[in-house]
VOVO-446706 format. One record per residue: residue number from 1; x, y, z of N, C-alpha, C in turn. Coordinates in Angstrom, 3 decimals, always signed. Atoms other than C-alpha are relative to their C-alpha. Example, Ala and Ser with C-alpha at 12.3 -4.5 7.8 and 13.67 -1.06 7.14 Angstrom:
// residues 2
  resi    n_east   n_north      n_up   ca_east  ca_north     ca_up    c_east   c_north      c_up
     1    +0.890    -1.190    +0.000   +12.300    -4.500    +7.800    +0.900    +1.200    +0.000
     2    -0.820    -1.190    -0.060   +13.670    -1.060    +7.140    -0.770    +1.090    +0.730
This chain:
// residues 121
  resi    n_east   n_north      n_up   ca_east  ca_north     ca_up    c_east   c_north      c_up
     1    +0.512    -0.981    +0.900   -63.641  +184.837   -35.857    +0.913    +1.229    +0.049
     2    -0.882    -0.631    +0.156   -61.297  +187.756   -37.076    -0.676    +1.133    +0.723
     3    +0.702    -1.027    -0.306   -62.010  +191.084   -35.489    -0.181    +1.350    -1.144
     4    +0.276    -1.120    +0.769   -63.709  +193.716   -37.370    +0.770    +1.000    -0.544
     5    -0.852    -1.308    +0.174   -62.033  +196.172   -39.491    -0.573    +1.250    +0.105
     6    +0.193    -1.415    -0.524   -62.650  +199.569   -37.933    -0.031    +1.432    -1.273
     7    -0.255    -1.053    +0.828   -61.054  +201.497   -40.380    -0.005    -0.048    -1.629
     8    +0.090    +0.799    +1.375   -61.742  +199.698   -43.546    +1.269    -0.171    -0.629
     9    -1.289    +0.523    +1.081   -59.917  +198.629   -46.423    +1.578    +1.345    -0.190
    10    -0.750    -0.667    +0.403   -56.266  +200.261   -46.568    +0.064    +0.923    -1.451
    11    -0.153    +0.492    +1.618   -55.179  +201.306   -50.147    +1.177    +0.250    -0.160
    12    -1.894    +0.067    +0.247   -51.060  +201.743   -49.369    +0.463    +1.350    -1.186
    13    -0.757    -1.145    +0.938   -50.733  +205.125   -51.434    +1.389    +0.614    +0.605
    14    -1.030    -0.732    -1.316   -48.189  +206.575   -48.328    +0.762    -0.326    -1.012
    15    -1.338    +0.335    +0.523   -45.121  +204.789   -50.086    +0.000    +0.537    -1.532
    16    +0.346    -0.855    +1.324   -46.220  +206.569   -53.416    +0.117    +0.853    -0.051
    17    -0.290    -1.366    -0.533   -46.509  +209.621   -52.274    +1.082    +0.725    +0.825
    18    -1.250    -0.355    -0.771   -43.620  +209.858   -50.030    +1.304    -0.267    -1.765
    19    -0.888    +0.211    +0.972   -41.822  +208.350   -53.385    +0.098    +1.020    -0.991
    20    +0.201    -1.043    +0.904   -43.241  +211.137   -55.963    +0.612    +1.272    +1.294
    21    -0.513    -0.809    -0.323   -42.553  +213.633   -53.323    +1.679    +0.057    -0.044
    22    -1.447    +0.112    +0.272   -38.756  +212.746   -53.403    +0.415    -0.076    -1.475
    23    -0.104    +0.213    +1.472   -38.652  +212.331   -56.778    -0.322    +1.827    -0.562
    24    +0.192    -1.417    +0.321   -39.806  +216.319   -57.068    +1.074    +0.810    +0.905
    25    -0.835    -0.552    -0.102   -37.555  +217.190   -54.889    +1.563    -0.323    -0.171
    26    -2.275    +0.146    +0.607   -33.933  +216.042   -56.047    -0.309    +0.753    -1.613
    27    -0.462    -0.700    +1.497   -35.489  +217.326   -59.831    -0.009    +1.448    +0.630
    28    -0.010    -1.432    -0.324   -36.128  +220.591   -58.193    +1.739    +0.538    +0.441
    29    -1.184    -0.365    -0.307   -32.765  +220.686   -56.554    +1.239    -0.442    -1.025
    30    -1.148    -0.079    +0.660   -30.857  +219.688   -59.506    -0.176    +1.481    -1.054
    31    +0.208    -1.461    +0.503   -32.492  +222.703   -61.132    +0.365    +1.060    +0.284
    32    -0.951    -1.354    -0.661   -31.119  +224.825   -58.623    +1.339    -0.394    +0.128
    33    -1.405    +0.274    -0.194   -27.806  +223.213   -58.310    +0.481    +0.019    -1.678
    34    -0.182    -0.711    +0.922   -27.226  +223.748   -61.954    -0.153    +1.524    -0.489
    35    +0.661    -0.780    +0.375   -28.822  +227.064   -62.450    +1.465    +0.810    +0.754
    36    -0.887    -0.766    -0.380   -26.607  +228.265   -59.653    +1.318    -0.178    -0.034
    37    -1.419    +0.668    +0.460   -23.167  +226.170   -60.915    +0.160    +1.740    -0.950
    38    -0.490    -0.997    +1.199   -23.397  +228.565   -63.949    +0.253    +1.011    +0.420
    39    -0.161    -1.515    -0.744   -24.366  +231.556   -61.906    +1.574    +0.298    +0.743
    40    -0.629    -0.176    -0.786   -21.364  +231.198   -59.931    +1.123    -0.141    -0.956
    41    -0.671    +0.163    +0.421   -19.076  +229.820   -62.746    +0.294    +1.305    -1.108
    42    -0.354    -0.767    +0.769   -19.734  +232.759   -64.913    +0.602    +1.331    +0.870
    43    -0.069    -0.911    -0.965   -19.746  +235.442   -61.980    +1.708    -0.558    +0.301
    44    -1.288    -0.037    +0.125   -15.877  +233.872   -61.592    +0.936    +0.737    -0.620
    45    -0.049    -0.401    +0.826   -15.068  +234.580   -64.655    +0.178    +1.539    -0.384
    46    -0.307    -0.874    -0.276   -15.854  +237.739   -64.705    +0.623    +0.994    +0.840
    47    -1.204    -0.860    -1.169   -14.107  +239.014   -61.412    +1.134    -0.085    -0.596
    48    -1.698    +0.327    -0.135   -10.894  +237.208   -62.493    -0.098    +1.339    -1.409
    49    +0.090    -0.614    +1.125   -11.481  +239.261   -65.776    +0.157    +1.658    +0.168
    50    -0.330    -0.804    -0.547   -11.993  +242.384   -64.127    +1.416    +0.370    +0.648
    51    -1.343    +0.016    -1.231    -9.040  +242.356   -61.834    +1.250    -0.187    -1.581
    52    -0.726    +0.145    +1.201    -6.816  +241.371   -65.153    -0.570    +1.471    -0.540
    53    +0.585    -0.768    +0.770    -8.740  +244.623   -66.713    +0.850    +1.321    +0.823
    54    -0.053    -0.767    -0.812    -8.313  +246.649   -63.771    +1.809    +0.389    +0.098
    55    -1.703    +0.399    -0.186    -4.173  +245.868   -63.427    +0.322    +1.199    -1.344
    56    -1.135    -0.806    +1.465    -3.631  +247.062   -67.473    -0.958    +1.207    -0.283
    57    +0.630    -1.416    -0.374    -6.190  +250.440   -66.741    +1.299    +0.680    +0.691
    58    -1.007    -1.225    -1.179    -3.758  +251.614   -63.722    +1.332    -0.161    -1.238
    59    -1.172    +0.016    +0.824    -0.987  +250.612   -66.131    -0.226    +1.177    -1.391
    60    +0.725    -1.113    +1.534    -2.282  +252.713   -69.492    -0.033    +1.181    +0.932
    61    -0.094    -1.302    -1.049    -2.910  +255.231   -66.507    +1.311    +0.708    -0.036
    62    -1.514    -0.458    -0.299    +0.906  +255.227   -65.437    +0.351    +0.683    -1.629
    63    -0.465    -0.253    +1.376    +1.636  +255.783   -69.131    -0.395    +1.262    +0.171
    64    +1.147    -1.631    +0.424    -0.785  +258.626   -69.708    +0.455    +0.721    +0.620
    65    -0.916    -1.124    -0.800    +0.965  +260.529   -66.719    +0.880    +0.521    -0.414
    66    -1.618    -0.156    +0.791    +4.205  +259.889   -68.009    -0.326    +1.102    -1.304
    67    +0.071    -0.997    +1.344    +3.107  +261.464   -71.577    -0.560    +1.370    +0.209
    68    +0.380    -1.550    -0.609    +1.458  +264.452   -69.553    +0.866    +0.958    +0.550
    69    -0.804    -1.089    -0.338    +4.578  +265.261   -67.626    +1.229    +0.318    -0.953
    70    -0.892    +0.218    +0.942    +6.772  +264.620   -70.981    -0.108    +0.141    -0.872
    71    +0.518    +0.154    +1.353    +5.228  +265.882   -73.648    +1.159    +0.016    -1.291
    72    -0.779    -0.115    +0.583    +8.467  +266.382   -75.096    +0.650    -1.527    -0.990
    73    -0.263    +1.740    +0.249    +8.755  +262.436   -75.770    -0.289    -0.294    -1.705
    74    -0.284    -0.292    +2.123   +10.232  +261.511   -79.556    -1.056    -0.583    -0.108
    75    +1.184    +0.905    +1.065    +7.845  +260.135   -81.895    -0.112    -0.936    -0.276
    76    -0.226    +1.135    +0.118    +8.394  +256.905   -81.943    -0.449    -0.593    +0.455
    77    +0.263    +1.374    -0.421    +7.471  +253.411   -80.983    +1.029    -0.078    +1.036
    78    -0.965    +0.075    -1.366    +8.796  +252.778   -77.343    -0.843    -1.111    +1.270
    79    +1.063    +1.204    -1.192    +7.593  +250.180   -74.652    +1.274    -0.011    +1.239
    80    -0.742    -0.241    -1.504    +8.750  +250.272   -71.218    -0.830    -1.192    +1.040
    81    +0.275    +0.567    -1.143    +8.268  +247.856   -67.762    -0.512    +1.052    +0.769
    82    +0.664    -0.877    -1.461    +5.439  +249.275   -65.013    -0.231    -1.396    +0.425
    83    -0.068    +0.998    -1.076    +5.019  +246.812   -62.044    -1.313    +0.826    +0.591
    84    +0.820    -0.281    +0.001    +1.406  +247.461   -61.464    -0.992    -0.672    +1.431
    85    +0.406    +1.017    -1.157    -0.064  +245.745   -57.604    +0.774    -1.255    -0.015
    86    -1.306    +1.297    +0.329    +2.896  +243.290   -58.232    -0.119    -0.609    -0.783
    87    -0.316    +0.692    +1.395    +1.948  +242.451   -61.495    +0.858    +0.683    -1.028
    88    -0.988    -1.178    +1.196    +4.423  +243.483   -64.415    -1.035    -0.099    -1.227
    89    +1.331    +0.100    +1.567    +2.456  +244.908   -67.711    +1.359    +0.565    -1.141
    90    -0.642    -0.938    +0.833    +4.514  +246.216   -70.528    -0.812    +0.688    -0.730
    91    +0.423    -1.223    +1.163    +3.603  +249.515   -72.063    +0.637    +0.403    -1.248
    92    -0.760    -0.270    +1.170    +3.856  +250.158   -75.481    -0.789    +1.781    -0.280
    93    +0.022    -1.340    +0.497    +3.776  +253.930   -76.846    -0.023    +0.118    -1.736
    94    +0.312    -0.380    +1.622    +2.856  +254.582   -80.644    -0.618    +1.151    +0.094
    95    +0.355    -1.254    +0.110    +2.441  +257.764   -82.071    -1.080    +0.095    -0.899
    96    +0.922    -0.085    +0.903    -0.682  +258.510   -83.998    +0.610    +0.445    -1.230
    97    -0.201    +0.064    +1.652    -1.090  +258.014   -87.677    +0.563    +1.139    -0.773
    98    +0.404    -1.761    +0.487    -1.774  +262.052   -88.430    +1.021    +0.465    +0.733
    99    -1.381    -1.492    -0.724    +1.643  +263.248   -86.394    -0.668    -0.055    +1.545
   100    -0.111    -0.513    -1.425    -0.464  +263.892   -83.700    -0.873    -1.135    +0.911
   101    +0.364    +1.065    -0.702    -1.803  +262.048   -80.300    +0.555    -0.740    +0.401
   102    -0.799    +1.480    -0.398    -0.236  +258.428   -78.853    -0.918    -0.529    +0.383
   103    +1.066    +1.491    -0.593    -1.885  +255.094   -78.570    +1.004    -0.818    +0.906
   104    -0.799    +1.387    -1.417    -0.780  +253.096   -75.283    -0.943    -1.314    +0.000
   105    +0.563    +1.428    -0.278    -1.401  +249.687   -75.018    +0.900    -0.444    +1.300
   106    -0.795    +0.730    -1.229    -0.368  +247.695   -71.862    -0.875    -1.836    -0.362
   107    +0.197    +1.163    -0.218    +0.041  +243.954   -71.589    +0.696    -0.862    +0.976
   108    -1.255    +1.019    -0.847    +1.317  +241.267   -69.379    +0.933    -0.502    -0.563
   109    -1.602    +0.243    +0.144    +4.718  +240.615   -69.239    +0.997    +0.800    +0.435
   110    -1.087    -0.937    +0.149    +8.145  +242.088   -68.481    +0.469    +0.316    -0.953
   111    -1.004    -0.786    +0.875   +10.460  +244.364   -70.209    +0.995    +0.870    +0.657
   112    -1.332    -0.389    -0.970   +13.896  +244.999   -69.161    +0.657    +1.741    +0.388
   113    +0.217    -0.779    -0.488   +13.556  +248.436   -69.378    -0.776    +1.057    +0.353
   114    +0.865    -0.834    -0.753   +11.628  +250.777   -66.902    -0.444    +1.159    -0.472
   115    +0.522    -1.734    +0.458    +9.555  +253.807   -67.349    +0.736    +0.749    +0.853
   116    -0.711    -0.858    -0.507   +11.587  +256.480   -66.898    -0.944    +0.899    +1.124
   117    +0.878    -0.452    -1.536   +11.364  +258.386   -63.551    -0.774    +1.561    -1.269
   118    +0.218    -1.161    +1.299    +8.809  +261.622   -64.635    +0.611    +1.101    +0.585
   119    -0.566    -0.332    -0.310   +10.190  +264.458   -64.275    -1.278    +1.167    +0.685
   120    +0.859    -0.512    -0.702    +8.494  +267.235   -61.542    -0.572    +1.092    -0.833
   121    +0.692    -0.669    +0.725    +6.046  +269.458   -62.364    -0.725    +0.872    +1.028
């Protein structure tokens, strides 16, 4: 004769429940492993962007000095090499529309020749 079951009838949910629980957590963690891909891919992005921003600022800077200690500087269209944290930018110099003012632009690249030294002040 079999011996009594104590604890009655099973009903085997364990392997169900251990299965749905894994199943919530890999969707949960692809939610965060995407969520934070982007976070991190855009947050790249922008540093490298910065730092490129930051380079042709100090450069437009150098310029702007230059035209402060030189105001004497012809009227013309003129672009010069600055070497900016060891990147090279070229500055360009245009004179405003109306006679008066100058628009600097800086970009990457060389140009063979240098901003002149300024002179003291």
């Amino acid at each position: 004769m079999p011996a009594p079951d104590r604890l009655g009838r099973r009903r085997g949910s364990s392997l169900t429940i251990v299965l749905l629980f894994l199943a919530l957590l890999f969707s949960l963690w692809a939610a965060v492993h995407r969520t934070t891909a982007s976070f991190l891919r855009s947050e790249t992005a922008r540093v490298r962007r910065d730092e490129l921003d930051a380079g042709a600022l100090d450069a437009i800077g150098l310029a702007a000095l230059y035209l402060e200690k030189n105001p004497g500087m012809a009227r013309v269209r003129a672009s010069y090499g600055v070497t900016v944290q060891g990147t090279d930018f070229t500055v360009t110099f245009l004179p405003g529309a109306d006679g008066v003012g100058w628009s600097v632009e800086a970009a990457r690249g060389t140009y063979p020749v240098g901003l002149p030294t300024m002179p003291p002040k």
